[in-house]
VEXSE-572740 format. One record per residue (C-alpha): residue number from 0; residue in one letter; chain; x, y, z. Coordinates in steps of 0.001 Angstrom, whole numbers. Layout:
<sites>
<site><n>NUM</n><res>a</res><chain>A</chain><u>X</u><v>Y</v><w>Z</w></site>
...
</sites>
This chain:
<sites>
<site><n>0</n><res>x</res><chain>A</chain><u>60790</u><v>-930</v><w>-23185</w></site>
<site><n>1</n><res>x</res><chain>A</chain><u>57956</u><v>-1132</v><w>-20495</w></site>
<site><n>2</n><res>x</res><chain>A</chain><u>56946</u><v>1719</v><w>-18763</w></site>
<site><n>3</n><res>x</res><chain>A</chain><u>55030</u><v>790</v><w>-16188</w></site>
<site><n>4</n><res>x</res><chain>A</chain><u>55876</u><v>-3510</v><w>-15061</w></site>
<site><n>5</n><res>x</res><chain>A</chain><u>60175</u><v>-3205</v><w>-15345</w></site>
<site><n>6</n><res>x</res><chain>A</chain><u>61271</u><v>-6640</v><w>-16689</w></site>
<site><n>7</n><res>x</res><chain>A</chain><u>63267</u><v>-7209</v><w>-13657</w></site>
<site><n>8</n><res>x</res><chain>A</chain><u>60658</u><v>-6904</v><w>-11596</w></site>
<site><n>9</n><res>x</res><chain>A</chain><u>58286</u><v>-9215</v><w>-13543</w></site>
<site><n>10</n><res>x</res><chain>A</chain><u>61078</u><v>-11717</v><w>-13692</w></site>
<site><n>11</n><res>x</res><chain>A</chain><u>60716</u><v>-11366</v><w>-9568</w></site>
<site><n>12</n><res>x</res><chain>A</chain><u>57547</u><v>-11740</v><w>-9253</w></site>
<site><n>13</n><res>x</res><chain>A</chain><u>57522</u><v>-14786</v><w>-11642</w></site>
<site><n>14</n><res>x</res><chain>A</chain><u>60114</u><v>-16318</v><w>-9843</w></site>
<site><n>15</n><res>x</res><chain>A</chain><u>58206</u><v>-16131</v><w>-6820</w></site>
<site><n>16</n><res>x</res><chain>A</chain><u>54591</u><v>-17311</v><w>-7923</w></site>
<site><n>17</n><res>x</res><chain>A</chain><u>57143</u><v>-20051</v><w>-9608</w></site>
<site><n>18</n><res>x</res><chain>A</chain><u>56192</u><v>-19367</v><w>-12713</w></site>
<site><n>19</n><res>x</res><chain>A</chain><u>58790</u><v>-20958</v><w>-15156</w></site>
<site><n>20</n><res>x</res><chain>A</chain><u>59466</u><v>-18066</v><w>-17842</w></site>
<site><n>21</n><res>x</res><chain>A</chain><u>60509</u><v>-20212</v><w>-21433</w></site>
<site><n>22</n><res>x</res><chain>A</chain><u>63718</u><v>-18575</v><w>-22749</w></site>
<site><n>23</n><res>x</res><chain>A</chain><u>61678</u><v>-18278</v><w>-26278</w></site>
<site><n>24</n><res>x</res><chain>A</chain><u>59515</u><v>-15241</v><w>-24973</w></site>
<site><n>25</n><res>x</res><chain>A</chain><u>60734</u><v>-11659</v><w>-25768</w></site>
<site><n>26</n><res>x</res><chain>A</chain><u>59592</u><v>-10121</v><w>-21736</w></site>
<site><n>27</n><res>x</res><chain>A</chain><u>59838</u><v>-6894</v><w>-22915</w></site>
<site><n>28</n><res>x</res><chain>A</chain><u>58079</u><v>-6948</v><w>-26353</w></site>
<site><n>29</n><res>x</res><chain>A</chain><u>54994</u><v>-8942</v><w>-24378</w></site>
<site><n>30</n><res>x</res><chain>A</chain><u>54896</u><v>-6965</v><w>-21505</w></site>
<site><n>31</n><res>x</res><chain>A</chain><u>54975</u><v>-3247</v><w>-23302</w></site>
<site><n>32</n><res>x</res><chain>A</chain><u>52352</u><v>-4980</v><w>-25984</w></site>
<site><n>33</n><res>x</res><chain>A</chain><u>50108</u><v>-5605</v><w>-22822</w></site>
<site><n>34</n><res>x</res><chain>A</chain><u>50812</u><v>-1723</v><w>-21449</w></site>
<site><n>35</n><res>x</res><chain>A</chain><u>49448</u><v>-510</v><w>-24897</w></site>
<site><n>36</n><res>x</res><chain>A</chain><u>46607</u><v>-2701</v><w>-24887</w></site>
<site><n>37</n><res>x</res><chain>A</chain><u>45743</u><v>-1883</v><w>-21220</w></site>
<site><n>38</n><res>x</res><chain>A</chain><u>46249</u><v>1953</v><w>-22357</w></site>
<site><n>39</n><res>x</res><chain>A</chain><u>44046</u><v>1780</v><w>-24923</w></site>
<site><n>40</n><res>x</res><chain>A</chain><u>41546</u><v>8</v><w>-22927</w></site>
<site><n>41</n><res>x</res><chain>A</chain><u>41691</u><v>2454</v><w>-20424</w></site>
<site><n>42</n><res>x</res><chain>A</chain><u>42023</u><v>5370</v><w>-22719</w></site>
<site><n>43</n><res>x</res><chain>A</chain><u>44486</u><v>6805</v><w>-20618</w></site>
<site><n>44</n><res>x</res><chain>A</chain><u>48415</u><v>6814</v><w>-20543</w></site>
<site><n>45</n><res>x</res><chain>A</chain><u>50250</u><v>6930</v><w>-17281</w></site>
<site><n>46</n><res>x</res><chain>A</chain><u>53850</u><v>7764</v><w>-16055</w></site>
<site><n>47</n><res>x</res><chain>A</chain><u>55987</u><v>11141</v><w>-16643</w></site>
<site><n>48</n><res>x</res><chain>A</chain><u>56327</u><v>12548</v><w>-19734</w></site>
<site><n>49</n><res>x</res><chain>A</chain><u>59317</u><v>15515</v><w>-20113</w></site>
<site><n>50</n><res>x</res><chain>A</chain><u>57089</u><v>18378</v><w>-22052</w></site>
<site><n>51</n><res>x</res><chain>A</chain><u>58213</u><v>22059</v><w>-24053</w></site>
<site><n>52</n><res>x</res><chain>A</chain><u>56016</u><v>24557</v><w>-24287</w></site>
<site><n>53</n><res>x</res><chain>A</chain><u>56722</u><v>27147</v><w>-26863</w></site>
<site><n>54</n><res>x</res><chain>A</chain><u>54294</u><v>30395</v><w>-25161</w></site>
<site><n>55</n><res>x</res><chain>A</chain><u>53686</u><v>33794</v><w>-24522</w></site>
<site><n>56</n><res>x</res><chain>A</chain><u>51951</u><v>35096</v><w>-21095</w></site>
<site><n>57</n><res>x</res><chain>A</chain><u>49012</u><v>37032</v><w>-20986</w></site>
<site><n>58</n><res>x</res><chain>A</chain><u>48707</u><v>40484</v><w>-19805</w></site>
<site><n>59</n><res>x</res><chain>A</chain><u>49597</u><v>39645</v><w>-16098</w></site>
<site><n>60</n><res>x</res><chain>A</chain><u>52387</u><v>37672</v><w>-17332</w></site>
<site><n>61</n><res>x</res><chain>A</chain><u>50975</u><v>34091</v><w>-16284</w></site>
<site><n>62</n><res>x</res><chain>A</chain><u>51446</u><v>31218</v><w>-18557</w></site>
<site><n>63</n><res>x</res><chain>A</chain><u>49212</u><v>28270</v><w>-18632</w></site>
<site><n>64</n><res>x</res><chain>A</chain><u>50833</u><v>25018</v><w>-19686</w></site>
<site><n>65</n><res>x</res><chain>A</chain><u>49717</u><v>22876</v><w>-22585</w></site>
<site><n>66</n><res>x</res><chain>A</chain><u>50046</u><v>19503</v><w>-20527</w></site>
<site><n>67</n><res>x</res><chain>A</chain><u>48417</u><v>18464</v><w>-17202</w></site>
<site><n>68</n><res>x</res><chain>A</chain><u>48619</u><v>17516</v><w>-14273</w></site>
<site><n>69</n><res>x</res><chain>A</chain><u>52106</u><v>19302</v><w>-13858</w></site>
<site><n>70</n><res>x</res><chain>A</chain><u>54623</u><v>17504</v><w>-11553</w></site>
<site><n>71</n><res>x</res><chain>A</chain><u>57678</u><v>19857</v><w>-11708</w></site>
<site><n>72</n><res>x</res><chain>A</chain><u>58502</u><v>23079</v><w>-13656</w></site>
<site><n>73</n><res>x</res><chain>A</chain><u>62641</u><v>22087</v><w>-15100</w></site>
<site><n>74</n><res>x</res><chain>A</chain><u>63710</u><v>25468</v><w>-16540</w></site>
<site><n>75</n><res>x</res><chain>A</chain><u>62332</u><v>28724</v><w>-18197</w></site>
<site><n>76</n><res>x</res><chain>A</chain><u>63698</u><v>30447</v><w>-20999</w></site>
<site><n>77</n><res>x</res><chain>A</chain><u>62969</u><v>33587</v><w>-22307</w></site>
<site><n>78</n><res>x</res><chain>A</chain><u>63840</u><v>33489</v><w>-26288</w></site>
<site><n>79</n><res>x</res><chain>A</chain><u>65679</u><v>36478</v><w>-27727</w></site>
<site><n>80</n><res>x</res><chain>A</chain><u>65150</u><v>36317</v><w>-31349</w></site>
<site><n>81</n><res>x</res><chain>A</chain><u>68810</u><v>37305</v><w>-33374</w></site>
<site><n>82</n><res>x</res><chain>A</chain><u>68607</u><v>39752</v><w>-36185</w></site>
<site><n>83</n><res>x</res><chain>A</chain><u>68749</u><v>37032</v><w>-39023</w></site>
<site><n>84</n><res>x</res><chain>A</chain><u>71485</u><v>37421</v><w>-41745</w></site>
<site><n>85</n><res>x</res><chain>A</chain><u>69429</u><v>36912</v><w>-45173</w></site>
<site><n>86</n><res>x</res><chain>A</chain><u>72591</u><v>35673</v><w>-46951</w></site>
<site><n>87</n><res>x</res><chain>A</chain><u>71595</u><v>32920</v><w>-49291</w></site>
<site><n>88</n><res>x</res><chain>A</chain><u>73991</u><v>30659</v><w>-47418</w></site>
<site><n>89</n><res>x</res><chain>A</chain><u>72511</u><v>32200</v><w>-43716</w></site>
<site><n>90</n><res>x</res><chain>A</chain><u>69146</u><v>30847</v><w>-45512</w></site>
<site><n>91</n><res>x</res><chain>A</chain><u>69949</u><v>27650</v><w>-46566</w></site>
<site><n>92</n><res>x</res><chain>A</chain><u>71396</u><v>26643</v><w>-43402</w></site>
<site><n>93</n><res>x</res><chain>A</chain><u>68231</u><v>27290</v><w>-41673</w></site>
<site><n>94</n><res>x</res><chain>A</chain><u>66300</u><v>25554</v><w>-43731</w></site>
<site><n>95</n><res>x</res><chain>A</chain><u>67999</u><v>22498</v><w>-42976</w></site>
<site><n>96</n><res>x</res><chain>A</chain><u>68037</u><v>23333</v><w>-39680</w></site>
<site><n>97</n><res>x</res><chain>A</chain><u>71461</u><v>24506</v><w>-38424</w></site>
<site><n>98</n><res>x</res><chain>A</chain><u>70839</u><v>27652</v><w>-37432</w></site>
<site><n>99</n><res>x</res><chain>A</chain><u>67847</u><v>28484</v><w>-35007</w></site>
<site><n>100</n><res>x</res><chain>A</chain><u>68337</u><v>32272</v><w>-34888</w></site>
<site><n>101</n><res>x</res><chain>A</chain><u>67279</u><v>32435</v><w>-31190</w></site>
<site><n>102</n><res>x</res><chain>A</chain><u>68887</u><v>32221</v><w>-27917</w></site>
<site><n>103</n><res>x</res><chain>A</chain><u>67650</u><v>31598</v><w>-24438</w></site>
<site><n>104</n><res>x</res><chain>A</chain><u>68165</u><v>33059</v><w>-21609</w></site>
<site><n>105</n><res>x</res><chain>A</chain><u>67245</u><v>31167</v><w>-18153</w></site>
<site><n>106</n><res>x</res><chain>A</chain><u>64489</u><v>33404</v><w>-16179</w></site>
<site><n>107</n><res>x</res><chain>A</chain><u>63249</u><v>33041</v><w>-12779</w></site>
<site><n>108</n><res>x</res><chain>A</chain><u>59370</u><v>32569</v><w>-12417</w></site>
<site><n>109</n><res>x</res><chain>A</chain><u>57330</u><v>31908</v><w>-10164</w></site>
<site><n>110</n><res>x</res><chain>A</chain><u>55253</u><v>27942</v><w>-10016</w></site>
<site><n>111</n><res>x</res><chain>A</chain><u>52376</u><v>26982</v><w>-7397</w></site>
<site><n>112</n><res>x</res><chain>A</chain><u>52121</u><v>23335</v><w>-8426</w></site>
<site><n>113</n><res>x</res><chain>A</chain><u>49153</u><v>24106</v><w>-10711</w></site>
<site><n>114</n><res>x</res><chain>A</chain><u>49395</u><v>24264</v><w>-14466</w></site>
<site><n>115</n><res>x</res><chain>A</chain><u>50730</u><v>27782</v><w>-14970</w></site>
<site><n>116</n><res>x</res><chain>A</chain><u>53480</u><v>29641</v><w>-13973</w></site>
<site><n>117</n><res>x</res><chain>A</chain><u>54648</u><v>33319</v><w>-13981</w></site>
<site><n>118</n><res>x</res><chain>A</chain><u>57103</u><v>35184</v><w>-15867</w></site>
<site><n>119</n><res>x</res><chain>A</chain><u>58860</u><v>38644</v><w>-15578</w></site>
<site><n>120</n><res>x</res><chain>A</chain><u>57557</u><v>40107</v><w>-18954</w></site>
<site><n>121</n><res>x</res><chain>A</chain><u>54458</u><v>39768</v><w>-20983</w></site>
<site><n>122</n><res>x</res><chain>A</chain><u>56033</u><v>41095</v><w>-23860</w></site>
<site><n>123</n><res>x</res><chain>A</chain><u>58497</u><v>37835</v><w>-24951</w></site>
<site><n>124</n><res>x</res><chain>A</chain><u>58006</u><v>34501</v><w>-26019</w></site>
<site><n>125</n><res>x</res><chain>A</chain><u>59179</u><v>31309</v><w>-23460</w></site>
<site><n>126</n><res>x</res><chain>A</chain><u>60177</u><v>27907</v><w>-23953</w></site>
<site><n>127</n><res>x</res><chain>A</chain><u>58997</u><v>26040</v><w>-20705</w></site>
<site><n>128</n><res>x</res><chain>A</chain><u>60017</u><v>22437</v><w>-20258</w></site>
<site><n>129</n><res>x</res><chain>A</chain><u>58392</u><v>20472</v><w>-17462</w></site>
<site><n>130</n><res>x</res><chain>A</chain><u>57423</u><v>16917</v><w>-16165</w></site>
<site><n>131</n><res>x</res><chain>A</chain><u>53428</u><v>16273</v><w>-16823</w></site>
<site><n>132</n><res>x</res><chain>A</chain><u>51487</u><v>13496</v><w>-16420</w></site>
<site><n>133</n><res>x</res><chain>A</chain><u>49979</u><v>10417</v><w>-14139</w></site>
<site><n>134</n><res>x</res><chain>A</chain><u>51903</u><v>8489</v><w>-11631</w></site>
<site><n>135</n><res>x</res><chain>A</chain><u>51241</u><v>4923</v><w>-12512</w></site>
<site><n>136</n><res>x</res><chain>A</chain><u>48598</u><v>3251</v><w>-9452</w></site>
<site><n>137</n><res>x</res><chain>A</chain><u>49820</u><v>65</v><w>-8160</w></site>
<site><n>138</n><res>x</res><chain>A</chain><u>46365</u><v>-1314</v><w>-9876</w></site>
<site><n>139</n><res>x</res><chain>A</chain><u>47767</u><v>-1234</v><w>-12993</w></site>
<site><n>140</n><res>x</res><chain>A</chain><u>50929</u><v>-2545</v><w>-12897</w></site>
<site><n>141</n><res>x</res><chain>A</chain><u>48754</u><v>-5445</v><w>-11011</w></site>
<site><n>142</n><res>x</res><chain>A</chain><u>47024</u><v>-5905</v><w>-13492</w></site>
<site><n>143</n><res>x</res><chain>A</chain><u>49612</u><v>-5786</v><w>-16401</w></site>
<site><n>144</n><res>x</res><chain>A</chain><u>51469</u><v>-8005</v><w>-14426</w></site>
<site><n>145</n><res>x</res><chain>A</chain><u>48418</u><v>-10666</v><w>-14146</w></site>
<site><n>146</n><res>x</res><chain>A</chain><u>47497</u><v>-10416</v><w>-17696</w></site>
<site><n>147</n><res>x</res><chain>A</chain><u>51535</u><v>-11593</v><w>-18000</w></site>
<site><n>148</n><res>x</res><chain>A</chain><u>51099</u><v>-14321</v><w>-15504</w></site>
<site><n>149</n><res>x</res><chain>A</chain><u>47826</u><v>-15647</v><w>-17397</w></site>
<site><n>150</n><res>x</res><chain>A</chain><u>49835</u><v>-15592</v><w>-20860</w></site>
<site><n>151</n><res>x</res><chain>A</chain><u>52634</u><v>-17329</v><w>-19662</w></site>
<site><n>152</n><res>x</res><chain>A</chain><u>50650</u><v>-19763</v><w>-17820</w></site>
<site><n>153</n><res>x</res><chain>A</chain><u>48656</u><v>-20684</v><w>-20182</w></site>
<site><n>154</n><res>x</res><chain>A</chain><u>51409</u><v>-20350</v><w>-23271</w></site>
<site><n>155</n><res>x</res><chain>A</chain><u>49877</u><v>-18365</v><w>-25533</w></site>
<site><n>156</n><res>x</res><chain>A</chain><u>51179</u><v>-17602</v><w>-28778</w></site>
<site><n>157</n><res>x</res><chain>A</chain><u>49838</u><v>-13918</v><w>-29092</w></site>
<site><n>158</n><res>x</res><chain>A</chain><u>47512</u><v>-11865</v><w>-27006</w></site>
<site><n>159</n><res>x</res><chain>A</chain><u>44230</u><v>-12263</v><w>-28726</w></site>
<site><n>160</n><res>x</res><chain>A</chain><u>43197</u><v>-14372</v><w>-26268</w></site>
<site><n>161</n><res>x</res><chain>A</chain><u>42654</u><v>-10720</v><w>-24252</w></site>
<site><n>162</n><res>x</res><chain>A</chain><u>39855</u><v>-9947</v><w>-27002</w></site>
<site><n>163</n><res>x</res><chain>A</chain><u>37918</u><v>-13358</v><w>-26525</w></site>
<site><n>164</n><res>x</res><chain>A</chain><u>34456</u><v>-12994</v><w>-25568</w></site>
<site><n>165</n><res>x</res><chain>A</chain><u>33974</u><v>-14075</v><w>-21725</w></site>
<site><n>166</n><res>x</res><chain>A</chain><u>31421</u><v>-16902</v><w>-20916</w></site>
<site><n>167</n><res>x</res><chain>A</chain><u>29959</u><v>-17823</v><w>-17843</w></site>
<site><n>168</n><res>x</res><chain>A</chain><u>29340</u><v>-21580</v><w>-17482</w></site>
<site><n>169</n><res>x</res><chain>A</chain><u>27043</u><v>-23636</v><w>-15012</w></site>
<site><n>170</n><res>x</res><chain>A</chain><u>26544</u><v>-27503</v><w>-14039</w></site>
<site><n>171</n><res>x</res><chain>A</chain><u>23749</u><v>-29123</v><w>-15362</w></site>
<site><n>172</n><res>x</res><chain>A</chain><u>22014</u><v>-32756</v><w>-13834</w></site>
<site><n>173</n><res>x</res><chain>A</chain><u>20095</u><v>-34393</v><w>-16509</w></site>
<site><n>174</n><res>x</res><chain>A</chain><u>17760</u><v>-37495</v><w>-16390</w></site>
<site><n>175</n><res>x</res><chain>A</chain><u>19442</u><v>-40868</v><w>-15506</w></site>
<site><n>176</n><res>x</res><chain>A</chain><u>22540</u><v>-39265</v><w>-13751</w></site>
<site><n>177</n><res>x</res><chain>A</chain><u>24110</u><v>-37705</v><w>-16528</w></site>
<site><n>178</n><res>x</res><chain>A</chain><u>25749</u><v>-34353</v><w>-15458</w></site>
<site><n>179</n><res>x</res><chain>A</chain><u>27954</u><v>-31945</v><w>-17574</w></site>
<site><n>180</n><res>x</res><chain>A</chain><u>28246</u><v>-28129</v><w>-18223</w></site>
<site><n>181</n><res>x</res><chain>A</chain><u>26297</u><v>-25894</v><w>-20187</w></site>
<site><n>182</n><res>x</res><chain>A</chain><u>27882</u><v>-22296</v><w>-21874</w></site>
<site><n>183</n><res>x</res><chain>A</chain><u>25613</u><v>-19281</v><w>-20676</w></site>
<site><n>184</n><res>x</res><chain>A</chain><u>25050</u><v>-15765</v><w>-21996</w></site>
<site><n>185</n><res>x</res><chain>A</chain><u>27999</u><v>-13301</v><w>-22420</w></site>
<site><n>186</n><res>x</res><chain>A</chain><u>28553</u><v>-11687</v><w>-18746</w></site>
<site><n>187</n><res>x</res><chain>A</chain><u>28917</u><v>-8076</v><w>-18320</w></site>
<site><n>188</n><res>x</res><chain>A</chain><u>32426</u><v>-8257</v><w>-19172</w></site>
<site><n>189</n><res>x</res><chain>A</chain><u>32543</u><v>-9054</v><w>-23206</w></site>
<site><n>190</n><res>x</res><chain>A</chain><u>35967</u><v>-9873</v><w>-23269</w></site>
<site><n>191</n><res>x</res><chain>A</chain><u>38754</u><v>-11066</v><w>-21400</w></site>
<site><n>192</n><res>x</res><chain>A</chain><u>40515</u><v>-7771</v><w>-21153</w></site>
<site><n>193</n><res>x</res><chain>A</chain><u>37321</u><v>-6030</v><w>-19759</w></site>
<site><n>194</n><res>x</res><chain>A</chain><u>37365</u><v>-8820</v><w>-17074</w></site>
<site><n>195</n><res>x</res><chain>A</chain><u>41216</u><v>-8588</v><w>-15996</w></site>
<site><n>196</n><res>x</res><chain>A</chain><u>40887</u><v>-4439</v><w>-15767</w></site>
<site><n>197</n><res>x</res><chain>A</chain><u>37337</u><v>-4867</v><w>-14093</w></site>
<site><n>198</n><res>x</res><chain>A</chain><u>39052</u><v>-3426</v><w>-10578</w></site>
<site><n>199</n><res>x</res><chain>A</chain><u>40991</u><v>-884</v><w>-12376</w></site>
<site><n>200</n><res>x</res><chain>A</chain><u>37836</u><v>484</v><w>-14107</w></site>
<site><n>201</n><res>x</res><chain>A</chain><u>35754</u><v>277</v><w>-10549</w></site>
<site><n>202</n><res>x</res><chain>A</chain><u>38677</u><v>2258</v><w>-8784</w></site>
<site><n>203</n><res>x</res><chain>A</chain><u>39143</u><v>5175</v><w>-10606</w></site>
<site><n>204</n><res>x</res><chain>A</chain><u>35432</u><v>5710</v><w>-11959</w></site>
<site><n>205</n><res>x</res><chain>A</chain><u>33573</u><v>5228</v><w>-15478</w></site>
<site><n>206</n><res>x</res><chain>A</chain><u>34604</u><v>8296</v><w>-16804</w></site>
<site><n>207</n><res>x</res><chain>A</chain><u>37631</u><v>9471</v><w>-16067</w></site>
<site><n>208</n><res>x</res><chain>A</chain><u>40662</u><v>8921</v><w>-13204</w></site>
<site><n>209</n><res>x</res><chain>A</chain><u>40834</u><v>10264</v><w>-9540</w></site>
<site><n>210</n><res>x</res><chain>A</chain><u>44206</u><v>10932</v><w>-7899</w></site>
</sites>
């Protein structure tokens, strides 16, 4: 399923460039193949992600999360490990993974929007599950959405086309009145994917993304 242009809003914005949409195309296969290209592209992911963290503080009890940035902290739970019985049934059954041998027990802590929080004792393990990740800029799904309008437009039959070298091309006037276009060197974009994320790239830096 796409995770960052929903289908229904595609269809909407089709509808309203009046771009017909041919019943043959799969909208959500094509449009969540363009997200991973653009992600991979971009070498970053965006959107929300539900993370556990399976930690113990340090000495002043703090506890710095695996994922970043953090958006909310859902619940912390201290884990109280159970005496284990060392029956051979007792084993078995934890082996294939029906008995856990823990429980957890909700704890308050304390969370200042940064990646750590802190926890009444040092001394015990806590699972930790929070929301982590990048809100998704309204220049992406832009440009998710126009690499959709381009392959529907022009009915493609896969995406390759995003991987074509781009070409710049120019008029030429030749003796006796004979005109016609010439193909010129590659420009700075190579491909047709590095051209259609060009703004994306420009707004949030070479090397890495501002929010």
């Amino acid at each position: 399923m796409p995770k960052y242009l929903p289908t229904e809003q595609a269809v909407s914005r089709l509808s309203l460039d009046k771009i017909a949409v041919d019943t043959s195309y799969e909208l959500d296969s094509i449009i969540s193949q363009i997200e991973q290209i653009v992600d991979a592209e971009l070498e970053q992911s965006f959107g929300l992600e539900e993370c556990i963290d399976i930690s113990q503080p340090n000495y002043a009890g703090v506890i710095k999360l695996e994922n970043s940035p953090v958006k909310t902290v859902l619940t912390v739970e201290r884990i109280v490990f159970k005496q284990l019985k060392q029956t051979p049934e007792a084993i078995a059954a934890r082996k294939n993974g029906e008995e856990t041998g823990n429980d957890y027990v909700t704890e308050n802590f304390t969370w200042n929007e940064s990646n750590q929080i802190k926890v009444p004792s040092r001394w015990s393990k806590y699972r930790i599950a929070y929301l982590a990740g990048y809100p998704v800029p309204d220049v992406v799904i832009n440009a998710v959405y126009d690499i959709l309008k381009l392959h529907l437009i022009n009915k493609e039959s896969s995406l390759n086309w995003l991987h074509e070298p781009t070409k710049d091309k120019t008029s030429l006037s030749l003796p006796g009145g004979i005109s016609g276009t010439a193909k010129l060197s590659e420009t700075g974009h190579k491909t047709q994917l590095e051209r259609l994320l060009a703004t994306v790239k420009k707004t949030y830096g070479k090397n890495g993304f501002y929010f």
